[in-house]
LOPADREN-95374 format. One record per residue: x, y, z of N, C-alpha, C, O in turn; residue in three letters. Coordinates in pm, whole numbers, plus 50000, padded with zeros to 5 digits. Layout:
XYZXYZXYZXYZALA/...
***
This chain:
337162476902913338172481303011339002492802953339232493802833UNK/339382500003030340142510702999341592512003098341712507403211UNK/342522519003027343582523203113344052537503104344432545503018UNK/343732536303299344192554603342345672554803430346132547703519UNK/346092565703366347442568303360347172576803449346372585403413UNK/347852578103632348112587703710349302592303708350112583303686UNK/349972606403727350522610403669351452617903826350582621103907UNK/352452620103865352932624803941352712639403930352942647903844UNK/352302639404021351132658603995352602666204056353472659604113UNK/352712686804022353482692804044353272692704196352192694604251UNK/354272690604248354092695604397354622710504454354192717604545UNK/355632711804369355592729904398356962732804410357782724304378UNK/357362745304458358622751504512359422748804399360302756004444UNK/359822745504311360722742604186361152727304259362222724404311UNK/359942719004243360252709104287360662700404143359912703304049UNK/361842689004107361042685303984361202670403984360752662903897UNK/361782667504072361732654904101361452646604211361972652104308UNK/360732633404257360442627504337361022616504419361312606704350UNK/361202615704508361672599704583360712584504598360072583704703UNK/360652577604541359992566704599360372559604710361232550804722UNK/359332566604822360172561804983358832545504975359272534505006UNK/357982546204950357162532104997355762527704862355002535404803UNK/355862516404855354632512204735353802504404839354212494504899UNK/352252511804857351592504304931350652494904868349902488704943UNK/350582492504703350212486004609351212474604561352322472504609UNK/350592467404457351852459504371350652455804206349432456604203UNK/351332453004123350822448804042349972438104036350422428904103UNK/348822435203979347522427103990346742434104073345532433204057UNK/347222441604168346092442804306345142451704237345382460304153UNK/343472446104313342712452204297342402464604408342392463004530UNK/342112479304327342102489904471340912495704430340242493704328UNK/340692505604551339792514004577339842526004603340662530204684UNK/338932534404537339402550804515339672554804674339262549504778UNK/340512566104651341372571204754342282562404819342552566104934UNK/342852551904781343242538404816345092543604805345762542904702UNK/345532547804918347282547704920348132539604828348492528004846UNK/348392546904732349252536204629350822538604647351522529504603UNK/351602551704716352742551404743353382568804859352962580004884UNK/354092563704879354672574504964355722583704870356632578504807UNK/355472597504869356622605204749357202613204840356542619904920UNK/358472613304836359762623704929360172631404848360592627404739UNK/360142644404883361162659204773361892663604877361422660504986UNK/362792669304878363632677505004362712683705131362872683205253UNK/361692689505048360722697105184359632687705264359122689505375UNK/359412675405156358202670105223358002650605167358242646305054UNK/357602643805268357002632505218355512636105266355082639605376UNK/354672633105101353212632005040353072617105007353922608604979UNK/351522616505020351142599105014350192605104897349562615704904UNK/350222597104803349672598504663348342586004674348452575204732UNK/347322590204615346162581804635345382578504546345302588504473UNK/344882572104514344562567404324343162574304365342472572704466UNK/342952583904231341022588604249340312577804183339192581104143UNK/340742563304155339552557104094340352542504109341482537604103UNK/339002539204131339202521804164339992509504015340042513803900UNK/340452496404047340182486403912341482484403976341772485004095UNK/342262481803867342952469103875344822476803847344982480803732UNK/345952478503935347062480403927348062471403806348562460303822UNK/348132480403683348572474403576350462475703498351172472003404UNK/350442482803608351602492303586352312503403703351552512203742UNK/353972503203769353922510303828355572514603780356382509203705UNK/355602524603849356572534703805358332528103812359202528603725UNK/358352523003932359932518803949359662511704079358602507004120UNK/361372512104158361302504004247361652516404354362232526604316UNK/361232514204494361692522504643363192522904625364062514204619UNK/363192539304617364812545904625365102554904501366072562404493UNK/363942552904389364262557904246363582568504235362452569004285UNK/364302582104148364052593704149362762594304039363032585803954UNK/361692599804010360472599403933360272616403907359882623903996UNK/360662621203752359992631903725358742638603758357792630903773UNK/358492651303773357302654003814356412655803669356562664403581UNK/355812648903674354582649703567354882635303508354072635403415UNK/355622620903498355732613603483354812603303527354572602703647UNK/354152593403432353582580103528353812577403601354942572503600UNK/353182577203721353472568803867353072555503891353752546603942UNK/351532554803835351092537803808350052543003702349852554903679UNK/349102526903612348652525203531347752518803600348202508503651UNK/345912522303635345232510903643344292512803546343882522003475UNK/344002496803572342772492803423341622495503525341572491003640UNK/340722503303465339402505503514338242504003383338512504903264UNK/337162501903433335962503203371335632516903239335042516103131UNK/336062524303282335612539303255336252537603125336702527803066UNK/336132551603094337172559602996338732561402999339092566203107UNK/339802559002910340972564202960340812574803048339802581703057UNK/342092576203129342272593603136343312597303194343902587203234UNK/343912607303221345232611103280344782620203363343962628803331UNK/345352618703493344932626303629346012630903727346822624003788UNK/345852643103728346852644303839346572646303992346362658304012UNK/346522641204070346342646504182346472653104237347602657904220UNK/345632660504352345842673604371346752669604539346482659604606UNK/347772679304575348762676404639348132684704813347652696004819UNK/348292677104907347262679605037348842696005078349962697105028UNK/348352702105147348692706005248350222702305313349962696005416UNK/351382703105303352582691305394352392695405533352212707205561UNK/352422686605616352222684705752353142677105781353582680305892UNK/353962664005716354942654505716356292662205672357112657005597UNK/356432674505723357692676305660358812667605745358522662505854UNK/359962666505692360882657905772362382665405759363092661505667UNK/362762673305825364012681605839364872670705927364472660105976UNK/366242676905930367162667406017367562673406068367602685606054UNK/368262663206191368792667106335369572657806381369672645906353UNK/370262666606475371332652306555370712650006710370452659606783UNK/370592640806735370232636806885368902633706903368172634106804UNK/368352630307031367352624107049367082629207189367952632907268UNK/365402629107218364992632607373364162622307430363352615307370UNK/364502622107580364142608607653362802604707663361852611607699UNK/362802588307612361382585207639360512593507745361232597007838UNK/359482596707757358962599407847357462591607900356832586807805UNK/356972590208006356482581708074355092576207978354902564507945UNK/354072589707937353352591707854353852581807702353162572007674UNK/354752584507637355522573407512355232558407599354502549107566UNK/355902559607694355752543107672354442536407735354382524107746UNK/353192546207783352292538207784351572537707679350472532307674UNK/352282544507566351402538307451351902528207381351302524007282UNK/353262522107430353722511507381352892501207412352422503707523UNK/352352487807358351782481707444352392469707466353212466007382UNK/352052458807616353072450107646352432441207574351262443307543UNK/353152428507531352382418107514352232407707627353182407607705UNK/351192398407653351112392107769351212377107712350842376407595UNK/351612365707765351952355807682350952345007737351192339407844UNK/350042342707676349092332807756349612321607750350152318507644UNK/349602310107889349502298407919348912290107800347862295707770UNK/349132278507712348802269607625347902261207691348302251007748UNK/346382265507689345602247007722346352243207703347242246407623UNK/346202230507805346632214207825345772208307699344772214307658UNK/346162198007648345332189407499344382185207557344592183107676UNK/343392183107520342222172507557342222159307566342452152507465UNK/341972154007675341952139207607340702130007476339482129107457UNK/342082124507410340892117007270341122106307302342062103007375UNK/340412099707258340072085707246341182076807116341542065007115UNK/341442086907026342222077306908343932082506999344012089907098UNK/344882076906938346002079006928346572094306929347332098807014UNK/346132100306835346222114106781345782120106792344622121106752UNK/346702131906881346192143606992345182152406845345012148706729UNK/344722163806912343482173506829345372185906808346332189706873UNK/344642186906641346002205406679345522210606725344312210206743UNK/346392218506771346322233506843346142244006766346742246206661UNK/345382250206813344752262506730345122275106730344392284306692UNK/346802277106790346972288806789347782291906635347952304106623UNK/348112287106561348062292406441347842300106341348392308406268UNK/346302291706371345102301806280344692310906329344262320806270UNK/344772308806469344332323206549345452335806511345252347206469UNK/346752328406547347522341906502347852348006363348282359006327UNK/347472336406297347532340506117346472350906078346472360606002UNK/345332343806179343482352706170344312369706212344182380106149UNK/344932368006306345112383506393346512391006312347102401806305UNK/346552382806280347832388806154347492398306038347882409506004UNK/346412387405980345612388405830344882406805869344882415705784UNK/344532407805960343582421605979344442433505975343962444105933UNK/346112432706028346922443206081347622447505899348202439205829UNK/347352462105857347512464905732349192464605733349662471805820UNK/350132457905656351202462005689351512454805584350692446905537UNK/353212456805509354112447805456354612432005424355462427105499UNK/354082424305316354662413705362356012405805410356112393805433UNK/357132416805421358132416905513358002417205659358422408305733UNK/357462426305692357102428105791356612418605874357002414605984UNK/355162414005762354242401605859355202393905908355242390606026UNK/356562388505770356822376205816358392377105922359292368905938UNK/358142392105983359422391506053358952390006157359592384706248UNK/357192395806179356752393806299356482380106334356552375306447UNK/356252375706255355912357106289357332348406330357382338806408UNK/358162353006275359602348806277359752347306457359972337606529UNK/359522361706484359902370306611358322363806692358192368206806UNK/357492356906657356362354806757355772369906812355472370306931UNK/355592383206727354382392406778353472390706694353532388806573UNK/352332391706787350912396606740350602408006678349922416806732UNK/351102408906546351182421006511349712432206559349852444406570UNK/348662426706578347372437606684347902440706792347402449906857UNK/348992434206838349492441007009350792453806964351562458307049UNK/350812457106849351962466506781351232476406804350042475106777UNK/351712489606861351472502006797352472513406747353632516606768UNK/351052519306641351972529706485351372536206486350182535006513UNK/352012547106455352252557206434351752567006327351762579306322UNK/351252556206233350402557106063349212544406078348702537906170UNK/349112545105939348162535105875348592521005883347732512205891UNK/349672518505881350202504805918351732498205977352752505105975UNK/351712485006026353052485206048353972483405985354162474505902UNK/354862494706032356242492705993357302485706056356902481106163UNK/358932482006026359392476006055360232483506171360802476306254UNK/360362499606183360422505106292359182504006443359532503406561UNK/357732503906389357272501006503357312482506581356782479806689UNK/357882474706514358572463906553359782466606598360382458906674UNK/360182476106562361562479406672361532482406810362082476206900UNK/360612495806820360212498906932359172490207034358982492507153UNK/358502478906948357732470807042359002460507104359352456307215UNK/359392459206985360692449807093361522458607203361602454507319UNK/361962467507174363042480207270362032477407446362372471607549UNK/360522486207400360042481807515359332473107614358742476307717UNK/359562459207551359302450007592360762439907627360822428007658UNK/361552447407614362652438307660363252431307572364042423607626UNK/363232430707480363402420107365362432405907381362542396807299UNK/361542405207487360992391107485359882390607481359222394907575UNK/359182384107352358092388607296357222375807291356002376007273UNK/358012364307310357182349807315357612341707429358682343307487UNK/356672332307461357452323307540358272313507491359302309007542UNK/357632309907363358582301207265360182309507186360482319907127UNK/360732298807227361792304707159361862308706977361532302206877UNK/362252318206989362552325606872363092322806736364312321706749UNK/362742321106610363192316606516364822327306470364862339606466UNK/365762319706447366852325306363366842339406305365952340306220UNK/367502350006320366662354906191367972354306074369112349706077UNK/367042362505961367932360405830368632371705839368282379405929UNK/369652375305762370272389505686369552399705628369362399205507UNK/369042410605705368502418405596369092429205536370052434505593UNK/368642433805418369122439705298368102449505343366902446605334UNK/368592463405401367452473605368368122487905284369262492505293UNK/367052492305210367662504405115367462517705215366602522405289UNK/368582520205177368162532005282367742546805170368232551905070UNK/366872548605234365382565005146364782570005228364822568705350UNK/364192576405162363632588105219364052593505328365282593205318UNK/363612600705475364102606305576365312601305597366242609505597UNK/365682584605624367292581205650368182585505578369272590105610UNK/367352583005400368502589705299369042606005347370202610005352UNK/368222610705368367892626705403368952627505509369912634805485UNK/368892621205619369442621305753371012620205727371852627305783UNK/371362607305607372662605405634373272612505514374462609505498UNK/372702622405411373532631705329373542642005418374602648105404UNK/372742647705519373332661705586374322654605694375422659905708UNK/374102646005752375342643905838376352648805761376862659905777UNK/376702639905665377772635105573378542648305538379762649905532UNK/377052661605504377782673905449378152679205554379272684205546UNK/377382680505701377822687805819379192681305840380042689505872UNK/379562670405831381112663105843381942670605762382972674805813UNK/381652673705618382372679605499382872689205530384072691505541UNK/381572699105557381642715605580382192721805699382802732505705UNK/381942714505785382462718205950383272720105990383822709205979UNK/384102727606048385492725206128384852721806304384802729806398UNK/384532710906302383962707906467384982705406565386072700306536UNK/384542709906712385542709606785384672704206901383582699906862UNK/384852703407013383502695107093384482702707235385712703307229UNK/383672708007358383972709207464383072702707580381862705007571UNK/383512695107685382472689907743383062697007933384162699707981UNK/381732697407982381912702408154380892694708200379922690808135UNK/381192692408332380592687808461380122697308578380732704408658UNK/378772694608554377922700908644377302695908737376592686408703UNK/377282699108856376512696508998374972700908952374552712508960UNK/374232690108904372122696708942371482687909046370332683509038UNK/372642684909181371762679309291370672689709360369652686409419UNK/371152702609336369642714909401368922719409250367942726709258UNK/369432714709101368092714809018367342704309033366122706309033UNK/367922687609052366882682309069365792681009194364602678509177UNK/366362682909310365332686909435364812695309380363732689609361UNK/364662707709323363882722009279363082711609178361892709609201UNK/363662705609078362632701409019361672691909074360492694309047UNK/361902682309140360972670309224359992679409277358792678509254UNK/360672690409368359532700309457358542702309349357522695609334UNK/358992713109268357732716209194356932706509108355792708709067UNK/357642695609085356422686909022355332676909115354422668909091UNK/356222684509271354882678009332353542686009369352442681909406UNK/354022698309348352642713509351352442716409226352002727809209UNK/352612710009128352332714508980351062720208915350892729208832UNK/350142711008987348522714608960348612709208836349302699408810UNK/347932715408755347162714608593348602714508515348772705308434UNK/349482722708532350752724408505351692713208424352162704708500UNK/352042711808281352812696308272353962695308355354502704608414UNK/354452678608357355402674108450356472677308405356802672308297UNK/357182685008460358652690508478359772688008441360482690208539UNK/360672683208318361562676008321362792684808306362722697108306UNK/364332675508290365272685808272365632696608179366432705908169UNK/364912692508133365072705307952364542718407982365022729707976UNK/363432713808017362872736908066363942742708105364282753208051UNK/364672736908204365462742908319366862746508223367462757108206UNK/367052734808176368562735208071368132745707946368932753107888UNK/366662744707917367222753707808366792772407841367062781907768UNK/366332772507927366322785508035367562789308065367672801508048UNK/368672783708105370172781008121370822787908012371442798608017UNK/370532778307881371222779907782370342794507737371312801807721UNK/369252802507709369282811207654369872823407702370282832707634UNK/369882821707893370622831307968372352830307889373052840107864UNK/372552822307873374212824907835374172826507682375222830307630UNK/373282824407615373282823807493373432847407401373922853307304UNK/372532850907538372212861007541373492868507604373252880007640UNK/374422865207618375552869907644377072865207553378192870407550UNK/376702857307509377472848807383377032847607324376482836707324UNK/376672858907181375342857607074376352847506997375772839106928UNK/377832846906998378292845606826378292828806838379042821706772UNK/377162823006951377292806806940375322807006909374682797506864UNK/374782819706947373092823906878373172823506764373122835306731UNK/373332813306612374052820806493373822810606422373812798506445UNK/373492821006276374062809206147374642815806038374492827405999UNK/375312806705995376542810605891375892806605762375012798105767UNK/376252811905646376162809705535377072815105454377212825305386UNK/377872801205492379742800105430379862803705270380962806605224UNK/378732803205191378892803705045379232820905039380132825004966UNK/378432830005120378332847705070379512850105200380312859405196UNK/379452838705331380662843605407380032855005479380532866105494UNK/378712850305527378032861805613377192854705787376142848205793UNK/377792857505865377132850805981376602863606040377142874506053UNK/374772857206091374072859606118373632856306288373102846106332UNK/374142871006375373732864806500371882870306564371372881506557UNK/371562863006597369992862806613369722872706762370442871106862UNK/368462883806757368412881906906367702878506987367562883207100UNK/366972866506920365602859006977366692844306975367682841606907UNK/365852836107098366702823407081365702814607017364792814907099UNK/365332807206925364712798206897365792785506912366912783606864UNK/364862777107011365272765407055365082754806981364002749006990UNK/366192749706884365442730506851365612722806937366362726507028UNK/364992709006946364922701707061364692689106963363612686906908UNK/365712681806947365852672406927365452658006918365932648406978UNK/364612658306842363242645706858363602630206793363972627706678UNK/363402622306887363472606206791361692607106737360662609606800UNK/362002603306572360782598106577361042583106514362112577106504UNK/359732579206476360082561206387360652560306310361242549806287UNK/360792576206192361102570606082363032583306124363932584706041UNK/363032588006230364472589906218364132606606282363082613006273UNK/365532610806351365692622806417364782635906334364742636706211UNK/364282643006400363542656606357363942666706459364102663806577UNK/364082677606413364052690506508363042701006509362812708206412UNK/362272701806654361172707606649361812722106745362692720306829UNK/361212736306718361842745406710360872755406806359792760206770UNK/361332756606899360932762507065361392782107026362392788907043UNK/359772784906958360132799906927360872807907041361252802507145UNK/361042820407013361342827307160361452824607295361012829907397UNK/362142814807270362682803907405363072814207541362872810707657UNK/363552825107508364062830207598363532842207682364032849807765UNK/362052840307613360812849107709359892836407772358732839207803UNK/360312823907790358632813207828359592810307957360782813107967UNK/358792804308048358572802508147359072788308175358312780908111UNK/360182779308253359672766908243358092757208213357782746308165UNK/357642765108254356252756008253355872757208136355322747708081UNK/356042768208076355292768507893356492760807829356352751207753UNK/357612765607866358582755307769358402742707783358552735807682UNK/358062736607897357552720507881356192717207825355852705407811UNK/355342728307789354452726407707354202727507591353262722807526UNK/355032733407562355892733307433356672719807354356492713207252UNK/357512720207454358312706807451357302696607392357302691807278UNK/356442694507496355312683407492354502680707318354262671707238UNK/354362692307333352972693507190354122692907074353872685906976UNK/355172698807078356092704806966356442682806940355852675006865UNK/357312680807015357402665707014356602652606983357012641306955UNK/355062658706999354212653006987353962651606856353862640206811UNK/353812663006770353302665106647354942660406532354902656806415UNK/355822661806592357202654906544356852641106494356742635906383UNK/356702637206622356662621406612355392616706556355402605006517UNK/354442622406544352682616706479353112625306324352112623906253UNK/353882631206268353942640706128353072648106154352152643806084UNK/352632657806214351622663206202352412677506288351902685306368UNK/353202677306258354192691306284354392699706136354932694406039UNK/353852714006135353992720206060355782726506023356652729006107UNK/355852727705875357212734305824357602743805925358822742905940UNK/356872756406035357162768106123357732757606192358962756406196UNK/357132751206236356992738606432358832731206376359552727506469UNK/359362730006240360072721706169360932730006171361052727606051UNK/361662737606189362692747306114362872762806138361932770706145UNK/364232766206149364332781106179364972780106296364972791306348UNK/365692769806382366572770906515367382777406444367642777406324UNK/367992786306582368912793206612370332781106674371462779706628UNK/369722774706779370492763806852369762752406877368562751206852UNK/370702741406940369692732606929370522724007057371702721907086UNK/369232720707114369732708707199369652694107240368542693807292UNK/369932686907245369512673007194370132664607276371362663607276UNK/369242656807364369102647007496368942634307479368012632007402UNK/369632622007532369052607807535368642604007659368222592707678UNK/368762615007778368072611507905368782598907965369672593807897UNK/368492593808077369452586408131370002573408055370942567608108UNK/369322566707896369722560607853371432565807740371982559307651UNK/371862583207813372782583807722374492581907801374632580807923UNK/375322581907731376392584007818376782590307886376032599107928UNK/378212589707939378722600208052379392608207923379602618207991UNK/379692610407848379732624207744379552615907579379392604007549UNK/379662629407489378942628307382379722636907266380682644007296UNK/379212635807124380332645507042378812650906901378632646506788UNK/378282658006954377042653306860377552665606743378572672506745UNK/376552665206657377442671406530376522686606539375962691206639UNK/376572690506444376172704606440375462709706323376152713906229UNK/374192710106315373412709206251373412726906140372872736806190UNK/373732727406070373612734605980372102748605905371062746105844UNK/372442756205930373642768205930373762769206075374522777506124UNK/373142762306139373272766306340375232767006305375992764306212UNK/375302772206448376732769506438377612761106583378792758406608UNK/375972758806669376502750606811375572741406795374902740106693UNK/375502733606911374752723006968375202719507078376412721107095UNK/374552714607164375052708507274373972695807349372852698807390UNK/374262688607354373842673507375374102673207552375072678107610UNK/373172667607603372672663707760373042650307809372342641707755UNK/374142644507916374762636207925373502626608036372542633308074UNK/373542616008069372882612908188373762614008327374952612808356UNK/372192618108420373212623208570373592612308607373222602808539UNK/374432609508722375172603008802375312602708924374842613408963UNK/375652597409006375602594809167376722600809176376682604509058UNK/378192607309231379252610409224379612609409402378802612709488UNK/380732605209425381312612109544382642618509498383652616109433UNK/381642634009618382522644809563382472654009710381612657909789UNK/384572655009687384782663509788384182677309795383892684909702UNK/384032679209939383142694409979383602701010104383522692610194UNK/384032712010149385032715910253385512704010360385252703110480UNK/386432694010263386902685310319385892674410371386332667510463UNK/384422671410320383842663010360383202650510236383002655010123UNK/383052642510249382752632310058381302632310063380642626710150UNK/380772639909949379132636809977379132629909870380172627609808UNK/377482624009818376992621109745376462631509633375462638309656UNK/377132632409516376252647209453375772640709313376222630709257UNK/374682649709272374142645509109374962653309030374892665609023UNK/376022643608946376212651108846376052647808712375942635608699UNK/375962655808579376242654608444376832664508391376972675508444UNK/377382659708232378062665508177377272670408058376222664508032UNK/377722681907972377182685507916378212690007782379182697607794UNK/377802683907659379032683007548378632695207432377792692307346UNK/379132706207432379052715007342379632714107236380862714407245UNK/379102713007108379602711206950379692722006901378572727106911UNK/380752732606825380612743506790381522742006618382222732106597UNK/381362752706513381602754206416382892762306423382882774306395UNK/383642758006447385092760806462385222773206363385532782806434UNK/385142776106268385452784206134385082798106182385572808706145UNK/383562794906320382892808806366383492810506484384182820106516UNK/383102797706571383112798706744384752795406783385432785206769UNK/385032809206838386202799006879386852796107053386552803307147UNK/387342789607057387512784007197387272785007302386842777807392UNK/387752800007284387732804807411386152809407452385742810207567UNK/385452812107339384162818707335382922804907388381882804407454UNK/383692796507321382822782507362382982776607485382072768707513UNK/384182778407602384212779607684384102785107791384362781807907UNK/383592797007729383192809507864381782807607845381182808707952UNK/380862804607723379782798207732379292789807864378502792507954UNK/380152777807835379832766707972380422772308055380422764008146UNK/381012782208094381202784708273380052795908296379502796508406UNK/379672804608191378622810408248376952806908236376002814608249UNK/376992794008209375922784908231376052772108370375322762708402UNK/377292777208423377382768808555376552770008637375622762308657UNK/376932784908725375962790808824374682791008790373932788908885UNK/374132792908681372702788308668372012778108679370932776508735UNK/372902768908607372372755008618372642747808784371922739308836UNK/373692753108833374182745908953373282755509113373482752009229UNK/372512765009078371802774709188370452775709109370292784709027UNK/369792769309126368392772309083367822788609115367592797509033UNK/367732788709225367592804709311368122812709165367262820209121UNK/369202812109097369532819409016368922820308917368592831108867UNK/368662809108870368342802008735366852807308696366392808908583UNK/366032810408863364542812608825363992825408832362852829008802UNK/365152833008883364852843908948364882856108837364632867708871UNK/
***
């Protein structure tokens, strides 16, 4: 027997140290070449590290959350062979994970890939002849359907706790996580068995990788910011008829939602109020106003907010911007969004769709120097040359960098994004 030392290979950029976001190994286990032994986070990217040779896990680096030199042991397995020290060669990043504030609304497509669970009826027992009924066999059945689903032994046993089938889960990766048990519960209602539900315990989770990521830029955008928040109310009872119309002649065309329209809106005013088009870089004390709008758009994914970045927003078309939207969001949420698709907004906008409130204070994502967050519409009665109609309204909460934008500039913003948003005729023309 021999022991090979894998080695945390350079990953690049003056990278020199690593995150341990996940160990998909443990000590004793026996693996198999190309076999996922852990997940590594650096500022630009989480990489999944993969052992080139099979035997036996003898040794591993630390515990999830701990920083690991680059060129340092990562694990030790005993193999057959010869010693040797190997570094792996580092793929391509496709998983980059940048941060963002806000989130965009499920859409219809997301949740049919959620899947429901259906709760079958329990045979009645059989009748026996002795005293003592036969067990019931759903046990082993669900232990059997358990045993196949690659995942955590946390996990398994939160799902058993909670009564899912962990095969009726779907992820997003290679196995489940304790986020795609979130979202199977979210869209299923919370009710996942017919039997009632075991207790649960206290959990202790470390927070790494992307969350770690997520909650030091909040933390600095809180530091660095002078934020100020303005919010207005807008009438889109003739954007949403304009929109219903056209998504019923759409053709081949994707389905229509409020964002094309809002962020068509926002580049028209943006293009007249560059100094909220902008990013600052408070250290040299030099702000930079853009004259292309690149749009972020504000993505939930499993493992936490991403901003995917809508080039030259302010030459596409609704219809390409929702195709955009679509694919850009898509590849967010699967990692498979490139560093370009990741980064480089100008502004950013960020929606919870009708699951959000009637206003909002979202933060302001850095060096951007605005944001503005999408309220859910509302039924309203609202006076009209003395008559009470029924009108759609929402509000719309603009976050700006006080130090750049100031008041008055952030408020002539939202009035000259009224008439657009509130006259379609305008908005398209």
């Amino acid at each position: 027997m021999a022991r090979f030392e894998f080695r945390l290979p350079d990953i690049g950029e003056g990278i020199a140290e690593a995150e341990i976001v996940a160990w998909h190994v443990k000590v004793g286990d026996q693996i198999e070449e190309d076999q996922q032994l852990a997940d590594m986070m650096t500022d630009k990217a989480t990489v999944e590290m993969e052992s080139p040779v099979a035997g036996k896990v003898v040794q591993l680096a630390g515990e999830v959350g701990e920083q690991i030199p680059i060129g340092s042991i990562l694990a030790v397995i005993e193999t057959e062979g010869a010693a040797a020290t190997v570094e792996q060669p580092v793929p391509e990043s496709e998983s980059e994970r940048p941060l963002a504030d806000g989130a965009v609304e499920p859409t219809p497509a997301i949740e049919e890939n959620i899947p429901v669970m259906k709760v079958e009826p329990e045979p009645a027992p059989a009748p026996a002849a002795a005293p003592q009924a036969a067990p019931k066999q759903e046990p082993e059945i669900q232990a059997a359907s358990h045993a196949k689903v690659l995942t955590s032994p946390a996990v398994r046993q939160r799902a058993r706790d909670l009564g899912i089938d962990l095969a009726q889960v779907k992820t997003t990766g290679d196995r489940v996580r304790h986020s795609d048990l979130d979202a199977y519960l979210l869209y299923n209602g919370g009710s996942v068995s017919a039997r009632g539900a075991a207790p649960r315990q206290d959990e202790t989770i470390k927070v790494v990788g992307l969350r770690r990521k997520i909650a030091e830029n909040m933390a600095e955008a809180n530091r660095r910011i002078q934020h100020f928040t303005l919010v207005e109310e807008f009438d889109v009872t003739a954007l949403e008829e304009t929109r219903q119309m056209m998504n019923r002649d759409r053709g081949n065309n994707p389905k229509l939602t409020l964002l094309p329209f809002l962020i068509t809106a926002l580049s028209r005013g943006l293009a007249e109020w560059p100094m909220l088009n902008a990013t600052f870089d408070d250290e040299a004390m030099v702000v930079t106003r853009h004259g292309s709008v690149h749009m972020g758009v504000a993505t939930q994914t499993p493992n936490g907010l991403m901003v995917a970045t809508i080039r030259d927003a302010q030459s596409r078309s609704v219809w390409q911007l929702a195709s955009e939207i679509a694919r850009l969001s898509e590849g967010a949420r699967t990692g498979k969004a490139t560093r370009e698709e990741l980064s480089g907004a100008t502004f950013t906008i960020s929606s919870l769709g009708p699951m959000g409130g009637i206003t909002s204070t979202p933060v302001v994502n850095p060096p951007q120097v605005a944001i503005v967050a999408v309220n859910k519409i509302e039924d309203k009665l609202v006076p009209i040359d003395g008559e009470i109609e029924i009108r759609k309204r929402m509000n719309l909460s603009l976050s700006c960098d006080h130090r750049v934008v100031d008041g008055w500039d952030a408020a002539s913003f939202l009035q000259t994004l009224k008439p657009l948003i509130e006259n379609p005729l305008r908005l398209l023309s």
